[in-house]
N, C-alpha and C positions, 0 to 999 in steps of 0.2 A: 504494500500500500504506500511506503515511503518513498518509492521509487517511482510510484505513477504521481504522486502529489508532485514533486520535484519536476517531474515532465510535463505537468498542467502548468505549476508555476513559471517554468521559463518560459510554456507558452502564452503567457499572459503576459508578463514581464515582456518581449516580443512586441505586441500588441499597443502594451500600453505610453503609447505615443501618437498624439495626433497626425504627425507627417507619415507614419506606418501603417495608421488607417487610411491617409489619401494616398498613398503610393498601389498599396490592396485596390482601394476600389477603383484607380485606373486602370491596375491592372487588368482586374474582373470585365472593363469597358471595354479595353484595348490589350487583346492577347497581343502577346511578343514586343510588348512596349521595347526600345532600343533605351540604352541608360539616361541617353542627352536627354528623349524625348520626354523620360519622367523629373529629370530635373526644369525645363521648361513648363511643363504642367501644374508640379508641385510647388513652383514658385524660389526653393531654398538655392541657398549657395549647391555646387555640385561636390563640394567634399563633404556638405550634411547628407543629403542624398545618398550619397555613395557610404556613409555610416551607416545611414537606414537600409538600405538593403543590402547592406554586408550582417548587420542584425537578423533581420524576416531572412536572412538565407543560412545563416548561422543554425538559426531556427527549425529550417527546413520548412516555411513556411511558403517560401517562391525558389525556383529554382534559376538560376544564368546562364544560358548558354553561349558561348564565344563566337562569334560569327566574323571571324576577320577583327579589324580593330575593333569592332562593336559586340556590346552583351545584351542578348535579348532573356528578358526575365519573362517569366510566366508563374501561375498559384499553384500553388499545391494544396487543393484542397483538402486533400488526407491527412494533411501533417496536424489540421483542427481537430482531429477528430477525439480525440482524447479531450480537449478541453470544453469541445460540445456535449460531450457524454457526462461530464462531470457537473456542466450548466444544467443541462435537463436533467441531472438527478438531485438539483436544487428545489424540492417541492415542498410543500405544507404539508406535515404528519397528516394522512386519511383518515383520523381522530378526529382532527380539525384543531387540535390542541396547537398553540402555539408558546414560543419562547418570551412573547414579547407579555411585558405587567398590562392588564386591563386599561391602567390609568393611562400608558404611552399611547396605545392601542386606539384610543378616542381622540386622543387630542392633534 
């Protein structure tokens, strides 16, 4: 169990950066994005850029492939999959009991 939490956690960790969320969702718009063209997108310098997905690939979250001087990144959407499993089994006890006091609960 410490060893799949450790592998959620980095994959969150991963994630949790706004310019890794817009890097992702260009991706998702535009497979085989080339590296310039996500630095022109995402707006940042091209050595934050190139942090960020040296991170998401680090991750195993997008993969780069070489193409001549240029790197075409694309998602790996399997590399989620652990950290989706672990979100949707973030659920409310089917008791309906919860952890939260009555008085938080209302207000």
């Amino acid at each position: 169990m410490e060893r799949e939490d450790e592998a959620v956690a980095a994959l969150a960790k991963a994630l949790a950066h706004p310019a890794r969320l817009r890097i992702l969702r260009l991706l998702q718009a535009t497979p085989g994005c080339i590296g310039g063209d996500i630095v022109g997108a995402v707006g940042l310098a091209q050595s934050t850029v190139s942090e960020h997905l040296r991170i998401l690939k680090s991750a195993g979250i997008i993969a780069g492939e070489i193409d001549g001087p240029r790197v075409c990144y694309a998602l790996n959407p399997a590399a989620l999959a652990p950290l989706a499993g672990f979100v949707a089994g973030l659920t409310a006890p089917a008791d309906g009991a919860c952890c939260v006091p009555a008085a938080e609960a209302t207000a």
